[in-house]
N, C-alpha and C positions, 0 to 999 in steps of 0.2 A: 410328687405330682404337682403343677402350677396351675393355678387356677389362670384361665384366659377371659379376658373382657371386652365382650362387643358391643360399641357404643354408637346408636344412628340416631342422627340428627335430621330434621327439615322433613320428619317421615312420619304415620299414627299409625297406630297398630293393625287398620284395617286394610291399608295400603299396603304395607309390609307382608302382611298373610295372605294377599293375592298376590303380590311379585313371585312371594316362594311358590302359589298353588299357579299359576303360570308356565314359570319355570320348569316346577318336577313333571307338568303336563305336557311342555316341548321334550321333555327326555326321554318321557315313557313313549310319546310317538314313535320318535326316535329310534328307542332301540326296536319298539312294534317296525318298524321298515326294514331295520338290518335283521329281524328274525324268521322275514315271509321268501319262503322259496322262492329264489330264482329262475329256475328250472324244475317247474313242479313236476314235469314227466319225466324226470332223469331216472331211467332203470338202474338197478341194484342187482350186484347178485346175492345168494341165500347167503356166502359170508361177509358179504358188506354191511347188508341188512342187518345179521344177529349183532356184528359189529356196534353199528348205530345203536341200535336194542340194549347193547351190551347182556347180550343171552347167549344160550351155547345155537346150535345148527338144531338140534333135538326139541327145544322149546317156539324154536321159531319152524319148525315143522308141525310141533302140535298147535301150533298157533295158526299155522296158512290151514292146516285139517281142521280143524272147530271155527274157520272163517272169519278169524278174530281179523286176521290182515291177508288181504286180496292179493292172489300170488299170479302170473302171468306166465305159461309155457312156451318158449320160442323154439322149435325144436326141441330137442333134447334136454334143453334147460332152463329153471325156473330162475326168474326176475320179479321183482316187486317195484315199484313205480314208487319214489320218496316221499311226492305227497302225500298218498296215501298209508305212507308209513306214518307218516309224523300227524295224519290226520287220526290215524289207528290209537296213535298214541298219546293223544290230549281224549280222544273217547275213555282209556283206559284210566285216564288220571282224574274223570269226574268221578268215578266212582270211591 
């Protein structure tokens, strides 16, 4: 393994450790924009949804019954609305 050497010049160290908190601060924006739904109303069906979830049909049934995530009847069949999956889904991750 080679040791690598980074050497900056005409910079102090306090300069340097805002450029980097700057920087890592435009990234995190960044990818915070590429991860906010596009189309927060985009209906799902029950196997889209488990899909996203990565759960079976059976969990994400006991899931829309205990109210955990908000299920939508059109007729004869159930949809769930993304946002409110992915909304569902950062509640379940405070805990």
């Amino acid at each position: 393994m080679t040791k690598q050497i980074l050497q900056l010049e005409n910079t102090n160290a306090n300069d340097f450790e805002n450029k980097i908190i700057n920087r890592v601060e435009l990234l995190i924006d960044g990818l915070a924009k590429k991860m906010q739904v596009n189309t927060p109303d985009t209906l799902l069906t029950r196997q889209e949804t488990a899909q996203l979830l990565s759960v079976s049909l059976v969990s994400l049934w006991s899931w829309t019954k205990k109210g955990i995530i908000p299920a939508y009847r059109i007729g004869n069949k159930v949809r769930y609305k993304k946002s409110e999956i992915l909304l569902a889904l950062q509640q379940m991750n405070k805990f």
